[in-house]
N, C-alpha and C positions, 0 to 999 in steps of 0.2 A: 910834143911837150910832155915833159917827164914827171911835174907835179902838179898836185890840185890847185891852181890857184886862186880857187871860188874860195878857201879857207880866209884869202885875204879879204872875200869882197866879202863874208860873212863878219867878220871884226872888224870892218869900217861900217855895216849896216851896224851892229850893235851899238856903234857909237853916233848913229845918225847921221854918217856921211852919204849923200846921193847921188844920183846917175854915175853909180860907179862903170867902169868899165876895165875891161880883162881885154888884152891885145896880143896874142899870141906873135911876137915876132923872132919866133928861132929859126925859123928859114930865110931872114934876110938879115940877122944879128948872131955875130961871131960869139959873143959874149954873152948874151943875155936871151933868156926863154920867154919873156915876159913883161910886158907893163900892166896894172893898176890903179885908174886913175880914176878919184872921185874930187866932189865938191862938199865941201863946209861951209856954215852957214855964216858962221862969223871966228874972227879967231881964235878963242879961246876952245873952239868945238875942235879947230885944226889941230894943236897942239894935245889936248885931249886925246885925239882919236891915233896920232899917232906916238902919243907913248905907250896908249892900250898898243895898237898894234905892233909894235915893238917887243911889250911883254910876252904877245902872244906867240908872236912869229919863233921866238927864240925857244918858248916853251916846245915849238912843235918842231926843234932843230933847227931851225935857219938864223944863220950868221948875219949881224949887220956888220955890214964891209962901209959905211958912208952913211952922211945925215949931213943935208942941207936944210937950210932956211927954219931952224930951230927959235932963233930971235925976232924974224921977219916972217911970220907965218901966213903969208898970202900965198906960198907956195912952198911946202914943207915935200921934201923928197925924201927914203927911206930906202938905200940901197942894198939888198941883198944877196949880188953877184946876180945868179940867175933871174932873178926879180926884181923891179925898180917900182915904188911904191909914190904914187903923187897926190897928194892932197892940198890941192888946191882952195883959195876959196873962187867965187861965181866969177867976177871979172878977171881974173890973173887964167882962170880956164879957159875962157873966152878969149883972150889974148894968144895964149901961145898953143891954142888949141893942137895938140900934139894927135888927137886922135886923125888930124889933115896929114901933118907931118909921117905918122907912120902907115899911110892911110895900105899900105901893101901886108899891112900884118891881118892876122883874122882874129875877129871878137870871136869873146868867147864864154861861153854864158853854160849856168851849170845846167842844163838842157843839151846842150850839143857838146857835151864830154864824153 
């Protein structure tokens, strides 16, 4: 993995997003370096946290390529190319728990960087 991506879980902690997670999957994704995924507490936090992160990402160079679930924010995506960002709220995480789904990729926590 070629960037920091605790930068994203730092501007969803800022805006009170939790049990974030970082999924290193660039050895089994042609495309993408990285998932991102936390939990909001209700929606208006969702949409919040990812316009902050949106501001920020861009400030720190990164391109939004994609943005789902902008109106429907029970699961707000934020796509970076190398990066896919998900903010979830509690049950829509619980649902399509992705971190099962990529369960081959390695977390990644700013500790083991």
């Amino acid at each position: 993995m070629h960037t920091d991506y605790t930068l994203f879980q730092g501007w969803l902690e800022e805006k009170n997003v939790t049990d974030i997670q970082i999924i290193d999957i660039s050895d089994i994704s042609v495309d993408m370096e990285a998932f991102i995924i936390g939990t909001a507490s209700n929606e208006r936090l969702a949409k919040a946290a990812a316009e902050f992160v949106e501001e920020k990402a861009e400030l720190a160079g990164f391109t939004l390529r994609g943005r789902e679930g902008r109106h429907d924010s029970k699961w707000i995506l934020l796509d970076f190319g190398e990066a896919v960002v998900h903010i979830f709220q509690e049950e829509e995480r619980r649902n399509y728990n992705l971190e099962k789904l990529w369960i081959d990729g390695k977390i990644i926590t700013k500790e083991n960087l």
